[in-house]
LUMLUMTOR-594755 format. One line per 2 residues: number of its first residue (from 1); their letters; for each residue x, y, z of C-alpha. Coordinates in Angstrom, 3 decimals, padded with zeros to 6 digits. Each point is the difference from the previous one (the first is absolute). Layout:
NUM	A	X Y Z | ...
end
This chain:
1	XX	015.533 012.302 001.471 | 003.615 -001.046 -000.611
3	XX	-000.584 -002.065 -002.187 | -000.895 002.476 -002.866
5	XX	003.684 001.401 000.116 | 001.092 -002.858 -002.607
7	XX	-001.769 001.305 -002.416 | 001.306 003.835 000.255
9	XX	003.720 -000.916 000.571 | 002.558 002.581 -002.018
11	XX	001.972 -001.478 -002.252 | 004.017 000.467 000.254
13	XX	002.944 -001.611 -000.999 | 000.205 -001.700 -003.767
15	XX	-000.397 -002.531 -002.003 | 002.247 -002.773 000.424
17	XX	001.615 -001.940 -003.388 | -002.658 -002.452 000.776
19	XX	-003.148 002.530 -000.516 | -000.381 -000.188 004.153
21	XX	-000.472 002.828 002.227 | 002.972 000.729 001.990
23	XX	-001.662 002.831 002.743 | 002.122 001.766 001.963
25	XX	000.207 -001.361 003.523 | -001.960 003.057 001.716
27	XX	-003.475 -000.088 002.362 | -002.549 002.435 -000.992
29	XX	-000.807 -000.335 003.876 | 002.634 001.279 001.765
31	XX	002.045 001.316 -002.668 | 003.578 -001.995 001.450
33	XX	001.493 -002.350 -002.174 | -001.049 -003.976 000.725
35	XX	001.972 -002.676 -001.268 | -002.222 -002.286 -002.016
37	XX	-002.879 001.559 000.463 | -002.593 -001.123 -002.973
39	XX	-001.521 002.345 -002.588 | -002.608 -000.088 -002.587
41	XX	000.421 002.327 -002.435 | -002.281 -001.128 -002.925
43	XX	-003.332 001.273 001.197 | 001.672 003.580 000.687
45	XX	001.370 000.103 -003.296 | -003.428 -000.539 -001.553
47	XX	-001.673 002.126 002.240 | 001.663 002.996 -000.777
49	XX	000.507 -000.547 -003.725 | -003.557 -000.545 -000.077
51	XX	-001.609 002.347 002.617 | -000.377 -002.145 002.651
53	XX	-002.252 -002.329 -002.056 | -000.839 -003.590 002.694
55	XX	-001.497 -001.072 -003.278 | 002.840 000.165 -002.205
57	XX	002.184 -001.977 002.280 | -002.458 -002.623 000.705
59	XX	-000.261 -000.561 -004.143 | 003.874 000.244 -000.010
61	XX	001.767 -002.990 -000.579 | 002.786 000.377 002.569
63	XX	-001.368 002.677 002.068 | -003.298 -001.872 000.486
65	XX	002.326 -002.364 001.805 | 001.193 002.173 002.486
67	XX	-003.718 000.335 001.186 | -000.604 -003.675 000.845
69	XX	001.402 000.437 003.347 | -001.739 003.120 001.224
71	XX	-003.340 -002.367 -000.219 | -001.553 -000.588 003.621
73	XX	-001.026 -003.419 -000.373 | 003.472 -000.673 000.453
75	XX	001.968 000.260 003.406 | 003.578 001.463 -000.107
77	XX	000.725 -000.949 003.679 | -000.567 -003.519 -000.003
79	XX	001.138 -000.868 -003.268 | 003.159 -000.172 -002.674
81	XX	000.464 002.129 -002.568 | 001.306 -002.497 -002.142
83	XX	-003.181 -002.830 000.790 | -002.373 003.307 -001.247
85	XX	001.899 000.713 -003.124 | 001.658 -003.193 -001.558
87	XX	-003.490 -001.511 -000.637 | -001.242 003.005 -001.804
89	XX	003.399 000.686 -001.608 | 001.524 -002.814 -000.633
91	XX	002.235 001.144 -002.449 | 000.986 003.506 001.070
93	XX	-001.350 001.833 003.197 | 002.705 002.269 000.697
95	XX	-002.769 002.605 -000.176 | -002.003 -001.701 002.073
97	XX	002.360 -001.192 003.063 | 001.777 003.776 000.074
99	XX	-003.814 001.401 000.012 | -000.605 -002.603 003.062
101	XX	003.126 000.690 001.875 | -000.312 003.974 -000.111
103	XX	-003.634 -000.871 000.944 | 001.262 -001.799 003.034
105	XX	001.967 002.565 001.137 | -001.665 003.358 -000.126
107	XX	-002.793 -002.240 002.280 | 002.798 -000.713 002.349
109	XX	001.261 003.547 -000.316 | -001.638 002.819 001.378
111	XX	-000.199 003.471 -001.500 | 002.146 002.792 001.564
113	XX	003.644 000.095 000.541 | 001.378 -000.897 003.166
115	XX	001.043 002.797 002.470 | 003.988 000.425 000.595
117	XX	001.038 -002.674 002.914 | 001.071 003.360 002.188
119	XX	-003.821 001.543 000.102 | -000.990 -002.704 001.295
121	XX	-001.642 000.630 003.811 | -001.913 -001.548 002.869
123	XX	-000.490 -003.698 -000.725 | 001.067 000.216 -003.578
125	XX	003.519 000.532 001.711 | 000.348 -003.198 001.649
127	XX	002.513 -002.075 -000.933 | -002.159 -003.093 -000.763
129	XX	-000.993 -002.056 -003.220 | -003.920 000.276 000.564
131	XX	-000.941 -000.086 -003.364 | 001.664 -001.561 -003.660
133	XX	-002.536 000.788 -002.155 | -002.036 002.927 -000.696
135	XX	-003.024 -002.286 -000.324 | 000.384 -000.658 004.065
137	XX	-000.814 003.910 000.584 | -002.876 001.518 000.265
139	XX	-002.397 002.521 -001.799 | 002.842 001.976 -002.525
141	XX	002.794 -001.027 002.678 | 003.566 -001.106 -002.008
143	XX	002.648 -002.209 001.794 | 003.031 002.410 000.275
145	XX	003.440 -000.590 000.785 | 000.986 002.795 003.024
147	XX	003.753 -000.725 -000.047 | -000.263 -003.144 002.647
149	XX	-003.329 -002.023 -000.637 | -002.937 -000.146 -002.034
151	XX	-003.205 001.689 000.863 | -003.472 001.367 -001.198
153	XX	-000.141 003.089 -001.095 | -001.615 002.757 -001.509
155	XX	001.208 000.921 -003.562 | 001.262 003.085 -001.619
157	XX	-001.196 000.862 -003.438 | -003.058 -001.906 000.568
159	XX	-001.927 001.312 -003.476 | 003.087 001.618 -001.806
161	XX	-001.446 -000.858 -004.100 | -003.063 -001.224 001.528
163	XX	-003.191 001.088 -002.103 | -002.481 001.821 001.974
165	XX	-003.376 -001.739 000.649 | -002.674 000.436 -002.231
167	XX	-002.545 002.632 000.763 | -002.719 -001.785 001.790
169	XX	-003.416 001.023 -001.993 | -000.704 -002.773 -001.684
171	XX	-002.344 000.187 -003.157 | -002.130 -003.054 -000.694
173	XX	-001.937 -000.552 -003.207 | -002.338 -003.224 -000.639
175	XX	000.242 -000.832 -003.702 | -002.714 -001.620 -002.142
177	XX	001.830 -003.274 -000.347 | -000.419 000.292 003.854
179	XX	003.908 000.322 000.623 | 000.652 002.549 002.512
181	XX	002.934 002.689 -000.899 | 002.127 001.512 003.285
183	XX	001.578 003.288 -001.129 | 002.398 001.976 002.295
185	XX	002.442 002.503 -000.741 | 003.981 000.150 001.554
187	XX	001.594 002.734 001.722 | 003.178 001.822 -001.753
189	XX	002.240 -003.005 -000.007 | 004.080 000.685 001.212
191	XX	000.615 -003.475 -001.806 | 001.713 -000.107 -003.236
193	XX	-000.759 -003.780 -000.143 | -002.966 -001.756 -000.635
195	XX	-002.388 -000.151 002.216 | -002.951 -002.909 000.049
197	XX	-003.241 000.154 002.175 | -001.262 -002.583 001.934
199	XX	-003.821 000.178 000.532 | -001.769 -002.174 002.589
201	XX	-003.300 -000.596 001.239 | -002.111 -001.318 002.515
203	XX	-004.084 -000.623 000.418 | -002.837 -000.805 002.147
205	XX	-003.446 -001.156 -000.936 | -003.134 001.767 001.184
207	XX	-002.361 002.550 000.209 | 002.543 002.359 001.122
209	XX	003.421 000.845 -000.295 | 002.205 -001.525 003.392
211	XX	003.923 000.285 000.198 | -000.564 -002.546 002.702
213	XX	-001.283 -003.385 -002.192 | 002.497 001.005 -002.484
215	XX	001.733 -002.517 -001.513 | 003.857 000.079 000.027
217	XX	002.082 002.371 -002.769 | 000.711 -001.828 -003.281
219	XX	002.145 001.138 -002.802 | -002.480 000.147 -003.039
221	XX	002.729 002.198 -002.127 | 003.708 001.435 -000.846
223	XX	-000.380 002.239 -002.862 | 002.548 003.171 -001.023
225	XX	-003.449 001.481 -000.852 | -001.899 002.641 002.429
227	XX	-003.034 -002.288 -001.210 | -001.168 -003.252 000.677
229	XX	-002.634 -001.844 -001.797 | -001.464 -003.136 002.286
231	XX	-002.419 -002.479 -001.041 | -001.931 -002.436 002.362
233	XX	-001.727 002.963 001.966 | -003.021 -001.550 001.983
235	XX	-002.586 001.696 000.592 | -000.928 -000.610 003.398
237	XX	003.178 000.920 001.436 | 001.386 003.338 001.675
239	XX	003.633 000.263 -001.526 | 002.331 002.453 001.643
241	XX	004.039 000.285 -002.167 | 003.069 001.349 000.841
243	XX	003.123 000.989 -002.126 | 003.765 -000.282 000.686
245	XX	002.922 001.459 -002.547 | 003.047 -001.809 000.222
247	XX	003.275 000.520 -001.977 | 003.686 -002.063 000.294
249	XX	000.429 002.080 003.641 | -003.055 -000.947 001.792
251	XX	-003.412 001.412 000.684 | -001.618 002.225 002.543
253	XX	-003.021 -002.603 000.203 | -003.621 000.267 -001.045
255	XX	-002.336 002.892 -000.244 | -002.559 000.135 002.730
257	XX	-003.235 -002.528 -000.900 | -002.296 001.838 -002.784
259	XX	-003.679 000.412 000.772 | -002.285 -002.783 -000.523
261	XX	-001.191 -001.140 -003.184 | -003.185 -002.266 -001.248
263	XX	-000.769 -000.723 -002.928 | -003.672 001.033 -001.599
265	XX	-000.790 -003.049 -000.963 | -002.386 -002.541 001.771
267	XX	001.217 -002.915 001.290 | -001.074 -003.196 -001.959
269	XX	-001.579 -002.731 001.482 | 002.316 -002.933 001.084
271	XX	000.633 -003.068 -001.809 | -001.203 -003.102 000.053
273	XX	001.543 -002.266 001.971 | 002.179 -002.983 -001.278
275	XX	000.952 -003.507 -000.321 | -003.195 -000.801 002.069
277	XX	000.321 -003.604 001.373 | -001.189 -002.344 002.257
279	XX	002.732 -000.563 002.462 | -001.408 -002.731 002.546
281	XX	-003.050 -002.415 000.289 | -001.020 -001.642 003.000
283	XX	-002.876 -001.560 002.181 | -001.848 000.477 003.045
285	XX	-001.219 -003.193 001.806 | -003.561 000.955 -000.656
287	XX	000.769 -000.909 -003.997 | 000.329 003.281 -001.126
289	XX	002.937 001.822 -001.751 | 001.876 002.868 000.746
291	XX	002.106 001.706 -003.182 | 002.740 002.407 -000.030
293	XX	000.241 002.638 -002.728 | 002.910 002.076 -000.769
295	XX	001.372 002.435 -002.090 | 002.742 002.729 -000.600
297	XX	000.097 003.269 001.273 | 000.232 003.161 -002.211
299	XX	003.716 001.127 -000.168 | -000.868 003.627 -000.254
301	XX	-003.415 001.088 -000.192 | -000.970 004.023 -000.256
303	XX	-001.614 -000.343 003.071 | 000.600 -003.004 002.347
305	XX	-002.774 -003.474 -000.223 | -002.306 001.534 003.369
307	XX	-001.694 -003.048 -000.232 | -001.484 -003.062 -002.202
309	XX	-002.682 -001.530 -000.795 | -000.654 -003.441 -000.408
311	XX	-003.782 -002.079 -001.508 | 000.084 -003.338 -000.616
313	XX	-002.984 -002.030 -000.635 | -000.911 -004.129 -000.424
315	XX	-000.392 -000.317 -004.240 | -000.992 -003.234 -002.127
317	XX	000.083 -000.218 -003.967 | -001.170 003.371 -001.074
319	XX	-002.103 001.193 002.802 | 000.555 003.396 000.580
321	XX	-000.374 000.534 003.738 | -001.819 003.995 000.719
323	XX	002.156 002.369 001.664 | -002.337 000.102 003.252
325	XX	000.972 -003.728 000.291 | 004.008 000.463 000.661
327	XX	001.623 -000.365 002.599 | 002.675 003.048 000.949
329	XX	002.900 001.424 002.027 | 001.996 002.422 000.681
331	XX	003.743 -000.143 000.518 | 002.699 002.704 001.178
333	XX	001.997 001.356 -003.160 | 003.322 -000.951 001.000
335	XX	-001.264 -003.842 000.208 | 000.164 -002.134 -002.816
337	XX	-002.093 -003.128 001.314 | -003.775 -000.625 000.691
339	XX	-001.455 -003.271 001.465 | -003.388 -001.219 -001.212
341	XX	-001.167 -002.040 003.139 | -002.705 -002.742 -000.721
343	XX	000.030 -000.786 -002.904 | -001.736 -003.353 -001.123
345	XX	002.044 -002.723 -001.740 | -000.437 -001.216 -002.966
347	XX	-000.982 003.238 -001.332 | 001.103 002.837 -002.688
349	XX	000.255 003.543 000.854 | 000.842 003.466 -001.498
351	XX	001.929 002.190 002.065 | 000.502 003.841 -001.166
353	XX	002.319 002.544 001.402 | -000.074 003.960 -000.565
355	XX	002.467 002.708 001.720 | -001.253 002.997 001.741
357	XX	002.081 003.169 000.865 | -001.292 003.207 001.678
359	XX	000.637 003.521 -001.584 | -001.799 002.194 002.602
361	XX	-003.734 -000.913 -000.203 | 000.503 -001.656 -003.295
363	XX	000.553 -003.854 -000.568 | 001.973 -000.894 -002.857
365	XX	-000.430 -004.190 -000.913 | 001.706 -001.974 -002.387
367	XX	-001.117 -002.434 -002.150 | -001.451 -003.430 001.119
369	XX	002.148 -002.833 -000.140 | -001.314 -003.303 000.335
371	XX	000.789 -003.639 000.303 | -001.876 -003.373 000.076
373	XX	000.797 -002.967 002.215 | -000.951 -003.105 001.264
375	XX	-000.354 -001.559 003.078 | -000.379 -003.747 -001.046
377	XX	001.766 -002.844 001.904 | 003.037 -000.158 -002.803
379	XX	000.987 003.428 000.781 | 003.808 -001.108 -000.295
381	XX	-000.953 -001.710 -003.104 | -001.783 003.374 -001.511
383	XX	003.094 001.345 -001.050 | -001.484 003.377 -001.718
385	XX	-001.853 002.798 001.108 | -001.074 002.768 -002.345
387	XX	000.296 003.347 000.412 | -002.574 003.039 -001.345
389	XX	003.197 000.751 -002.620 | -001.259 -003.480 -002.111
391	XX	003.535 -001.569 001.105 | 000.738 -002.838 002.202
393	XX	001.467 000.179 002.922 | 002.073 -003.562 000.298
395	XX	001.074 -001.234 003.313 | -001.626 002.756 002.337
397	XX	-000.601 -002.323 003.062 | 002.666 -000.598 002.311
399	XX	000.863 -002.853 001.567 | -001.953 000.112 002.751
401	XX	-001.811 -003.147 000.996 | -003.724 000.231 -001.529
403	XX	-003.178 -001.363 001.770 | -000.321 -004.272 000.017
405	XX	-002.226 -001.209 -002.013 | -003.718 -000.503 001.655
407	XX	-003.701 -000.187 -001.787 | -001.512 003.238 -000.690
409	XX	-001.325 001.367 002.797 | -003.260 001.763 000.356
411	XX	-000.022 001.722 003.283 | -002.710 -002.211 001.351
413	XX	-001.120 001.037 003.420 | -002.819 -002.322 001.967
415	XX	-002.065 001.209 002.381 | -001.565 -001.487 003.397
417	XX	-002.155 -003.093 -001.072 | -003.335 000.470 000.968
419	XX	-003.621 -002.146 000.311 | -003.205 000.868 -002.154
421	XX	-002.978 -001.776 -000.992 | 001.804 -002.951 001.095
423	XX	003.321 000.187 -001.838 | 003.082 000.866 000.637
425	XX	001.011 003.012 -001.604 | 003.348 002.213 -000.696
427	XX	000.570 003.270 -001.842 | 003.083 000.123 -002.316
429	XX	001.656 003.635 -000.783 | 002.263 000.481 -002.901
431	XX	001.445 003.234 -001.761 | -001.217 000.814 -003.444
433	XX	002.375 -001.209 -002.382 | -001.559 002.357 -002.839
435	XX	002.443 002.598 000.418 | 002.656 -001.034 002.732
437	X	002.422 001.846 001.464
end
C-alpha cells in the first residue's frame, strides 16, 4: 500500500541551474527533518496542476518516469535502484532513481510520528535495542527511540492528513462490451493532497458465492477516479472488491469486501484443447502397442476442464469408421495424457479429443480435436504426425525406445488338438482384423 506514496509526493524546494528538483529535505511521515531523505516531486506537480489526472502523468514525458518504479512486477527490497533505472534510462533517470528511493523509504517507514522518548512505559521503557527498523514491528507498531534504547511502539498521529476510507456501498454496472464498472463514492476528505484509490479483488468459481475458495486479493486498479472501468469479467465467477484511498501520509486501509457480484452472462463452453501429440510408443510382449497422447491444458478456462473425452478408432485410405465402432475414455480434467492400450502394429488410427466442463446440470464441450497416427515398425523414422488443425506436428515422439522389429502378428490362439473321423484336428482363434482396436 506504500508503494502508491511515490506517486502523490508534494513537491518543495526549486529548481536547480541544472532544471533538477532540489526538495527540501523533510518526511511527509513524521514531519522531522531527515538528512538525505529522497523525494519525487514530478508526479505531485502534475497531479495537482492537472486534478489529480494518473493519466496525464503516465503520457508525460518526465513524469511518466517517475511511475516506472511504483510497478509491482518489480521488487524494491531485493533490488538496486540504479540496476531498475539505468536500463530504462540510460541517459537521464534522475526522475526515475529519486521516484525509487522515496519509494523505498515510505515502505520502510511507517505512518505516524513517534511518541516523545519520556511517554514511553512498560516494556517500551526498557533500555534495550529490540528493534532498528520499523519493518521488524508489528501490525501499525513504529521503532521509537525512549531516551536509552530502541523499541516498538505505538505511534502518535497515526492518520493526521490521512483521507478517510471510502464509503463502502459499492455500485456495480455490467456494460454491453461486457466490462464491468465499480463505482463508489469518498467520505469528506481532510486531505488537501491528492488522493488515489486502490481497488482490489478477489473470486471464486461456482454455483454460489464462498469467501472461503476465494482466491487471494489482487490489485486490478489505481485510479484518482471514484470509478473504475475493468475488462476481462468472467462470467462464471463470484467477484467480491474492495477500495483503499491513499494520499503522501498514508491510508486507513481498505473498505470492508463489497457484496458479491456475477455476471449475467452464461459461461461459454471451454476450448479445445492444444498442441495434441503423441508423447510415447511402446510394446507389450504379446505384439501389441501401447501409445501415449498428450496435450496442453487450458490456462484459464470460464469454468475449469471437469473432464475429457477421448475416441480413437483403427482407419485405412478413406474408410470412414461409424461412430458406434470407436473406441473411448474418459480422463480427469486436470490430466493432460490418455493411453490407448492394444493397439495393433502396423496400423493407422484417428484419435479425437473434446473438453467437458459442468455448469450445474448443464455440460458445456468444446470442439473436437483430432489427430492421426501410426503404429508401424519405423515409428522413430515417422517423423510427423498431423493434427485436426491441417498442420504437422514434427518431432512429437520422444526418445523413448520403440517396440523391435517382429512380423505382424495376428493374435493367433490354438486350441486343444483333437481326433475326428480319423484325423487329427485343431481349432485356430484369431481377432477380426476388420475394425481393430
Amino acid at each position: 500500500m506504500g508503494a502508491i506514496g511515490v506517486h502523490l509526493y508534494k513537491a518543495r524546494g526549486a529548481k536547480s541551474p541544472e532544471g533538477k528538483w532540489e526538495p527540501e529535505l523533510k518526511t511527509q511521515r513524521e514531519g522531522q527533518p531527515v538528512a538525505g531523505e529522497p523525494q519525487c516531486p514530478c508526479p505531485a506537480v502534475g497531479l495537482s496542476k492537472n486534478n489529480g489526472s494518473l493519466a496525464w502523468c503516465q503520457n508525460h514525458k518526465q513524469c511518466s518516469k517517475c511511475l516506472e518504479p511504483c510497478k509491482e512486477s518489480w521488487d524494491l527490497k531485493k533490488n538496486h535502484c540504479q540496476s531498475f533505472c539505468e536500463p530504462l534510462f540510460p541517459k537521464k533517470n534522475y526522475e526515475c532513481l529519486t521516484s525509487c528511493e522515496f519509494l523505498k523509504y515510505i515502505l520502510s517507514v511507517k505512518q505516524g510520528d513517534c511518541p516523545a522518548p519520556e511517554k514511553a512505559s512498560g516494556f517500551a521503557a526498557a533500555c534495550v535495542e529490540s528493534c532498528e527498523a520499523d519493518s521488524e514491528c508489528s501490525g501499525v507498531k513504529k521503532c521509537c527511540s525512549n531516551g536509552c534504547g530502541h523499541t516498538c511502539q505505538i505511534p502518535k498521529n497515526l492518520y493526521k492528513g490521512v483521507p478517510l476510507k471510502p464509503r463502502k456501498e459499492l455500485k456495480f454496472m455490467e456494460l454491453q462490451s461486457g466490462d464491468l464498472e465499480v463505482k463508489w463514492s469518498s467520505k469528506f476528505n481532510i486531505s488537501i493532497e491528492p488522493v488515489i484509490y486502490v481497488v482490489q479483488r478477489r473470486w471464486n468459481q461456482g454455483i454460489h458465492p464462498s469467501e472461503d475458495d476465494a482466491s487471494n486479493w489482487q490489485t486490478v486498479a489505481q485510479t484518482t477516479d471514484e470509478r473504475v472501468r475493468l475488462p476481462d469479467i468472467r462470467a462464471s465467477r463470484w467477484y467480491q472488491f474492495r477500495v483503499a484511498a491513499v494520499n503522501v501520509h498514508g491510508t486507513r486501509g481498505f473498505t470492508a469486501p463489497s457484496k458479491h457480484f456475477r455476471s449475467s452472462k452464461d459461461p461459454s463452453a471451454p476450448p479445445a484443447p492444444s498442441n495434441i501429440r503423441i508423447a510415447n510408443i511402446s510394446a507389450n510382449n504379446d505384439g501389441s502397442v501401447n501409445v501415449m497422447i498428450t496435450w496442453d491444458l487450458p490456462e484459464e478456462p470460464d469454468i475449469p476442464v471437469h473432464h475429457y473425452k477421448v475416441f480413437w478408432s483403427w482407419t485405412y485410405s478413406k474408410y470412414v469408421i461409424p461412430a458406434k465402432k470407436k473406441r473411448r475414455k474418459i480422463t480427469d480434467g486436470a490430466q493432460n495424457y490418455v493411453v490407448l492400450e492394444g493397439l495393433q502394429p502396423n496400423s493407422n488410427y484417428n484419435v479425437e479429443l473434446q473438453a467437458v466442463t459442468r455448469w450445474g446440470q448443464i455440460r458445456l464441450k468444446s470442439a473436437k480435436v483430432s489427430l492421426h497416427f501410426s503404429t508401424t515398425q519405423d515409428t522413430r523414422n515417422n517423423k510427423e504426425q498431423t493434427s485436426s488443425a491441417g498442420k504437422s506436428q514434427k518431432g512429437l515422439v520422444d526418445p523413448y525406445p520403440t517396440f523391435q522389429r517382429r512380423k505382424p502378428t495376428r493374435f493367433l490362439k490354438i486350441g486343444t488338438p483333437f481326433y475326428q473321423d480319423n484325423q487329427l484336428q485343431v481349432k485356430v482363434y484369431w481377432k477380426k482384423t476388420e475394425i481393430p482396436a
